[in-house]
N, CA, C and O atoms as a GROMACS GRO file, in nm:
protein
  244
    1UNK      N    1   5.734  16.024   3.565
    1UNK     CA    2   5.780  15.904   3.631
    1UNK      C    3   5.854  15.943   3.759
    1UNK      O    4   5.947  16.021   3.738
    2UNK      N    5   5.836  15.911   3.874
    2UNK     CA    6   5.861  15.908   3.990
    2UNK      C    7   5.989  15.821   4.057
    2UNK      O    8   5.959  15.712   4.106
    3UNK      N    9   6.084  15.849   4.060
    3UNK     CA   10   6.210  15.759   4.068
    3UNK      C   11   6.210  15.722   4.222
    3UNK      O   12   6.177  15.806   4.306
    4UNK      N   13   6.243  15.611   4.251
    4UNK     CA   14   6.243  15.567   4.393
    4UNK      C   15   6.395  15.591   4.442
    4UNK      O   16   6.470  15.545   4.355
    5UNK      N   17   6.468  15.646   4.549
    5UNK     CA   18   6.544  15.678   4.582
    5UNK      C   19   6.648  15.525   4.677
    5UNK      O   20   6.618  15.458   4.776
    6UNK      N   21   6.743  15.523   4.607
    6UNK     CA   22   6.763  15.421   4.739
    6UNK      C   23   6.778  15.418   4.840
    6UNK      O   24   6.812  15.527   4.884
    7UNK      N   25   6.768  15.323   4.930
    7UNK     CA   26   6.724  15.307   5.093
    7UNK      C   27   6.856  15.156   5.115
    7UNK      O   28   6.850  15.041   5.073
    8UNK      N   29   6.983  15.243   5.214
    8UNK     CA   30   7.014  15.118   5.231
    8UNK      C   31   6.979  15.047   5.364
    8UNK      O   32   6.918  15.105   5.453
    9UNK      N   33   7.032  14.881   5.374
    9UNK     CA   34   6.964  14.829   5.484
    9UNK      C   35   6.985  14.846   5.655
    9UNK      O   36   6.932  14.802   5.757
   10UNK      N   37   7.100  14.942   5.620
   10UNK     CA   38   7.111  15.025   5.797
   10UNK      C   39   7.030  15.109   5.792
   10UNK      O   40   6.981  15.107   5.905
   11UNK      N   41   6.967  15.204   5.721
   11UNK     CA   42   6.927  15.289   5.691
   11UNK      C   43   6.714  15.234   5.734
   11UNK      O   44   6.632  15.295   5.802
   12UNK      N   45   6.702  15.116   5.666
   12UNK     CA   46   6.610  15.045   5.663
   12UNK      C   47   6.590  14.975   5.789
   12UNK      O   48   6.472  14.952   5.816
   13UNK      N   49   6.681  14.934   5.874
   13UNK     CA   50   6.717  14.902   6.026
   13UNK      C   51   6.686  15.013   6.085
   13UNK      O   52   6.593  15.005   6.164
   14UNK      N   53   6.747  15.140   6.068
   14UNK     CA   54   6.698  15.294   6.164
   14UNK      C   55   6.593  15.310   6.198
   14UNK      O   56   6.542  15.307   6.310
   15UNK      N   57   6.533  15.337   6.044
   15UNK     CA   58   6.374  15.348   6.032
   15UNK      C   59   6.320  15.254   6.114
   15UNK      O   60   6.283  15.291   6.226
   16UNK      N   61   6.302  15.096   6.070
   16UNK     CA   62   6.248  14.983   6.146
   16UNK      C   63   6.228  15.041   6.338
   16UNK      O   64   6.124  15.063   6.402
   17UNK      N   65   6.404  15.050   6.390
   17UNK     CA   66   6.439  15.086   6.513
   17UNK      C   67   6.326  15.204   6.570
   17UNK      O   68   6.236  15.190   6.653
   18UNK      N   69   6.359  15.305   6.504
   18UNK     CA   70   6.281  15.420   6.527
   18UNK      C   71   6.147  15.384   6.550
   18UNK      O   72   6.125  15.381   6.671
   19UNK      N   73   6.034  15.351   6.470
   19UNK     CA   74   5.902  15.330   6.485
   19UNK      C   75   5.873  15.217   6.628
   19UNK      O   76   5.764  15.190   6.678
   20UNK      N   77   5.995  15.173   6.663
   20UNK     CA   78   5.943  15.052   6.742
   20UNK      C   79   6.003  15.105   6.893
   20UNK      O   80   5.974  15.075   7.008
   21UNK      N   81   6.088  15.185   6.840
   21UNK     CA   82   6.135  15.235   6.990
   21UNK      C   83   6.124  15.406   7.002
   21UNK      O   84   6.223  15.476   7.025
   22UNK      N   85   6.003  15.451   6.986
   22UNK     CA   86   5.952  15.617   6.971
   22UNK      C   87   6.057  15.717   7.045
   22UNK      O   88   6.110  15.810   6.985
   23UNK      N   89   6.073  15.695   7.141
   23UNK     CA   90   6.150  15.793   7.218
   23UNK      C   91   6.306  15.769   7.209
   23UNK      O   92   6.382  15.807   7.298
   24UNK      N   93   6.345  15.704   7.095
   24UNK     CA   94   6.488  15.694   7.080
   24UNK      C   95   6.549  15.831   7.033
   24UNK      O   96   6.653  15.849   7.098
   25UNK      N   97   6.532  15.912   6.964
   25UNK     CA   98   6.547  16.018   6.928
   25UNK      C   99   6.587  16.132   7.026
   25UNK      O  100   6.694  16.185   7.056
   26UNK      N  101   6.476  16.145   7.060
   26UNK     CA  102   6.437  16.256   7.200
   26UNK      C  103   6.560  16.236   7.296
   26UNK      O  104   6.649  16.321   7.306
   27UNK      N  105   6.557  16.119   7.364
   27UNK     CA  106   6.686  16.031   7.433
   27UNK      C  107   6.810  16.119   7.397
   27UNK      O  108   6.869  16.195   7.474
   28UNK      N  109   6.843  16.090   7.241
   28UNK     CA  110   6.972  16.140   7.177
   28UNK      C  111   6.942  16.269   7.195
   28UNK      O  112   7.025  16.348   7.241
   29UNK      N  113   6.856  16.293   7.172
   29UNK     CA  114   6.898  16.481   7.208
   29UNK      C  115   6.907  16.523   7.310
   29UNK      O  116   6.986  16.616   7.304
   30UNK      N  117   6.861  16.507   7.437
   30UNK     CA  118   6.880  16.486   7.592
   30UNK      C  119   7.032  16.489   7.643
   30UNK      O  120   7.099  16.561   7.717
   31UNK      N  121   7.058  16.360   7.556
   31UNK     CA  122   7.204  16.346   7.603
   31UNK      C  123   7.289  16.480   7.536
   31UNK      O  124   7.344  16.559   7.613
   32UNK      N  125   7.296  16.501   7.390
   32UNK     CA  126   7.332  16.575   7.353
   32UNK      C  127   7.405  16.716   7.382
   32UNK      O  128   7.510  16.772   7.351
   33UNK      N  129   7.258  16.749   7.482
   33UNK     CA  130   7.221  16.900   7.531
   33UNK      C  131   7.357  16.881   7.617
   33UNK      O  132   7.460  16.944   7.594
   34UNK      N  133   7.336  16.755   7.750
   34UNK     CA  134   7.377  16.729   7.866
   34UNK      C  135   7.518  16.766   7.852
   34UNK      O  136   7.570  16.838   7.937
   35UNK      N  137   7.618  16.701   7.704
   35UNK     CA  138   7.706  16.666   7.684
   35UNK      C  139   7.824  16.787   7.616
   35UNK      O  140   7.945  16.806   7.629
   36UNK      N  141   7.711  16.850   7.538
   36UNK     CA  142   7.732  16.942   7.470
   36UNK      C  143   7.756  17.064   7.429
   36UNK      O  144   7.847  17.133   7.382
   37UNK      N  145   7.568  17.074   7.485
   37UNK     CA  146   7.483  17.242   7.447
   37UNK      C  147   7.537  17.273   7.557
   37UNK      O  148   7.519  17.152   7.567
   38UNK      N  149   7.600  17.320   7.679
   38UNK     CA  150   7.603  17.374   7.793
   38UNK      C  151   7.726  17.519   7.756
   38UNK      O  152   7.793  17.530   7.654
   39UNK      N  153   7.725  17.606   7.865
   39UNK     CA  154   7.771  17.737   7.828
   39UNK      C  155   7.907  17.703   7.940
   39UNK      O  156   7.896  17.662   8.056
   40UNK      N  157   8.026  17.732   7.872
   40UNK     CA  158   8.166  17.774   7.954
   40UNK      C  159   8.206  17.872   7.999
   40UNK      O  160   8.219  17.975   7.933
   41UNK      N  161   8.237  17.857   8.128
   41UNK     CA  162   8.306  18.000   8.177
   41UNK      C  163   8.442  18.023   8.132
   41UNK      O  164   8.556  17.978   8.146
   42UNK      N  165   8.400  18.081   8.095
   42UNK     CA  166   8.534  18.135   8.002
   42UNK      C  167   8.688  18.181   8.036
   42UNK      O  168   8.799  18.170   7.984
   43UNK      N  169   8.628  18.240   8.159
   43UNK     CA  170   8.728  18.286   8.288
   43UNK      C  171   8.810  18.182   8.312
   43UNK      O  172   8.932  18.194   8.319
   44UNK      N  173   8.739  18.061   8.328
   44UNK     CA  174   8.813  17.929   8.414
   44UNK      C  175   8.888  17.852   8.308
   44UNK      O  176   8.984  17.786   8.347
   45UNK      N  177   8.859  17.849   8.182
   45UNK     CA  178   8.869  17.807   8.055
   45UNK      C  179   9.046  17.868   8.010
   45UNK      O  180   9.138  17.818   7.946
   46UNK      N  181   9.026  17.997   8.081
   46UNK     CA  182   9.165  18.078   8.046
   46UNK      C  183   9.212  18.036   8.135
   46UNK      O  184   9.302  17.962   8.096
   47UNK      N  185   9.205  18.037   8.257
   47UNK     CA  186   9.277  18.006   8.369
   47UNK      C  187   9.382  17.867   8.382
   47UNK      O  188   9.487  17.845   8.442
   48UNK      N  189   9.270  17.773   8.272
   48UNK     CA  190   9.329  17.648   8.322
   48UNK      C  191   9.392  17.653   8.236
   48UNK      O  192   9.487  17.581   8.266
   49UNK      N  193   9.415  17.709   8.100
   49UNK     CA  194   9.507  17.699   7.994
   49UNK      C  195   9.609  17.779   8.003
   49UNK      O  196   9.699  17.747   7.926
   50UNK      N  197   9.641  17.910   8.096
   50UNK     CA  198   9.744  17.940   8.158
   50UNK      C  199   9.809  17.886   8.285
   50UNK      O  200   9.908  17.944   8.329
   51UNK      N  201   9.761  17.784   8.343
   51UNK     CA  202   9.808  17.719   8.475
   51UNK      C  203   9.867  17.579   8.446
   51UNK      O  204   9.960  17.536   8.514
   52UNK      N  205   9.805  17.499   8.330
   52UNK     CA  206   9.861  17.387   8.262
   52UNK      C  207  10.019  17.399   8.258
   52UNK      O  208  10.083  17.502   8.238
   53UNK      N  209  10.082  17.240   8.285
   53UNK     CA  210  10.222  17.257   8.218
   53UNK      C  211  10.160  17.206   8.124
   53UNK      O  212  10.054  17.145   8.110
   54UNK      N  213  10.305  17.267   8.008
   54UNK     CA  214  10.283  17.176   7.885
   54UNK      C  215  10.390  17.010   7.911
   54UNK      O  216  10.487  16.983   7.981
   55UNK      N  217  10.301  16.932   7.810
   55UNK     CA  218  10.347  16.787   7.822
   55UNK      C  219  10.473  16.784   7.732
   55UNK      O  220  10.494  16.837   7.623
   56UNK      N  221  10.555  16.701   7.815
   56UNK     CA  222  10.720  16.684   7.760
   56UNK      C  223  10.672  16.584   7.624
   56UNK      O  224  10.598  16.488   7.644
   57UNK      N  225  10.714  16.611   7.506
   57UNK     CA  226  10.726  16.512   7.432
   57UNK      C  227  10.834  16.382   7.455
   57UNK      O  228  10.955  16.394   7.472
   58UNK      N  229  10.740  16.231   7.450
   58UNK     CA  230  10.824  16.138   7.419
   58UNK      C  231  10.893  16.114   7.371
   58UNK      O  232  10.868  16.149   7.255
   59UNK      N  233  11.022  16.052   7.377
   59UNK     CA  234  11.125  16.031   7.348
   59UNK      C  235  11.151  15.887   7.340
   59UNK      O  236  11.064  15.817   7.392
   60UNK      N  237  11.268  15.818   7.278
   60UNK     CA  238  11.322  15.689   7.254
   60UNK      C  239  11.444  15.700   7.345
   60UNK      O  240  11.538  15.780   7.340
   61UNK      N  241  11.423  15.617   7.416
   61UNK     CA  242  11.597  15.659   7.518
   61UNK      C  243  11.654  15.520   7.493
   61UNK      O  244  11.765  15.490   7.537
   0.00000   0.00000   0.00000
């Protein structure tokens, strides 16, 4: 016997979405890369975290 798994109805909306709009996916990973995947210089990364002040904590005056 083969048990059917449940499917909820966002889930059932995705799917729906997906087949009707093909390149939605692809899109998200595009952005992804753009947002994401990219490589830091590391150099500048140190730099700015030794050149930063640090922020005064708020206070109640």
């Amino acid at each position: 016997m083969k048990l059917k798994r449940y499917v909820s109805e966002f889930e059932e909306f995705l799917d729906r979405y997906k087949q009707d709009h093909p390149g939605t996916e692809e899109d998200q990973w595009r952005g992804w890369k753009i947002w994401w995947d990219h490589r830091l210089d590391l150099d500048a990364v140190d730099r700015a975290r030794k050149d930063s002040v640090p922020t005064e904590p708020y206070y109640y005056g």
